[in-house]
C-alpha positions as CSV (number, residue, x, y, z in Angstrom):
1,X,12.5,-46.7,-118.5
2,X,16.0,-47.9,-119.8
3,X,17.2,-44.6,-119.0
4,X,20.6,-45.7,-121.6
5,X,20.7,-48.9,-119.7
6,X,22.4,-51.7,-121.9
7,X,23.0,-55.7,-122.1
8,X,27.0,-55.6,-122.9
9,X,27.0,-59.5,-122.3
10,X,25.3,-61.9,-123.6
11,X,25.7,-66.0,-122.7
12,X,23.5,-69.1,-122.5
13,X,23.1,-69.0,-119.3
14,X,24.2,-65.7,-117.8
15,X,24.2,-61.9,-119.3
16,X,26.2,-58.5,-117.9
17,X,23.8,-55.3,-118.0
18,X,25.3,-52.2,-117.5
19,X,22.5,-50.0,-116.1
20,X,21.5,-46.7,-113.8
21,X,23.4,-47.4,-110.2
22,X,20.1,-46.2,-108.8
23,X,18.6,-49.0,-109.9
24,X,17.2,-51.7,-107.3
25,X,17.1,-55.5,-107.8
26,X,13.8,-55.5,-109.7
27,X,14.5,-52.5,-112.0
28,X,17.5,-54.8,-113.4
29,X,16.0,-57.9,-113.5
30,X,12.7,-56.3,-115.0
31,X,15.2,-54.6,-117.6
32,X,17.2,-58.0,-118.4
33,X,14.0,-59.9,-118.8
34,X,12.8,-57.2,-121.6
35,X,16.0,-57.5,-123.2
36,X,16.6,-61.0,-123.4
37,X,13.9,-62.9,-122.1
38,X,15.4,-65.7,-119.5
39,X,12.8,-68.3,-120.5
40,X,13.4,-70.2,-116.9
41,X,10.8,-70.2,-114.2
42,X,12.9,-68.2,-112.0
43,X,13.9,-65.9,-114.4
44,X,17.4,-63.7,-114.6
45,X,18.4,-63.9,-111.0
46,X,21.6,-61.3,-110.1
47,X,25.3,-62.8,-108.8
48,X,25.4,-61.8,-106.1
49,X,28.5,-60.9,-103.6
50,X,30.5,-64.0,-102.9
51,X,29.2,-66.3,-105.7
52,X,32.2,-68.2,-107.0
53,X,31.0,-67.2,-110.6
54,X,32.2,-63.9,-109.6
55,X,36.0,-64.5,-109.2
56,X,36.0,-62.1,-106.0
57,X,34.8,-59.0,-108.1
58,X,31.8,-57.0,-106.3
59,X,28.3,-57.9,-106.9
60,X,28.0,-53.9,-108.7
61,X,31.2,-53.0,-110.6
62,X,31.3,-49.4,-111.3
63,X,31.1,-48.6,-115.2
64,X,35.1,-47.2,-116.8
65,X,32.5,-45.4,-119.5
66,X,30.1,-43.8,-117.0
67,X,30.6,-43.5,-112.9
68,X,26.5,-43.4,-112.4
69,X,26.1,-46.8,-114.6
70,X,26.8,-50.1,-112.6
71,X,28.1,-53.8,-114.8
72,X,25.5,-56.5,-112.9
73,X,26.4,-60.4,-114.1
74,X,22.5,-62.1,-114.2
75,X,22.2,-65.9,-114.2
76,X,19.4,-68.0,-115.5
């Protein structure tokens, strides 16, 4: 199901994926947690729009390598 989806950051607490822009909220989570298992009770949980983490970029930044691959930021 990776469908050439990719972690491209990893951190202690946070990780960038770079995967399918098709993808919903629980395709990429589901995808982070096989990847690099969060080991929190919540789990990766996405930045989302507004979150000050996120400097003012969007919440989905469109990929330079591939236009139908999103960059998500994922928290722990």
């Amino acid at each position: 199901m990776s469908d050439g989806a990719q972690v491209t950051k990893r951190g202690a607490l946070d990780m960038q994926v770079c995967v399918p822009k098709s993808w919903n909220d629980e395709q990429v989570k589901s995808f982070a947690d096989r990847n690099n298992l969060c080991g929190t009770e919540h789990g990766w949980q996405i930045r989302r729009q507004g979150d000050k983490a996120l400097a003012g970029c969007a919440e989905r930044v469109q990929c330079h390598d591939d236009p139908s691959f999103v960059h998500i930021m994922l928290d722990a």
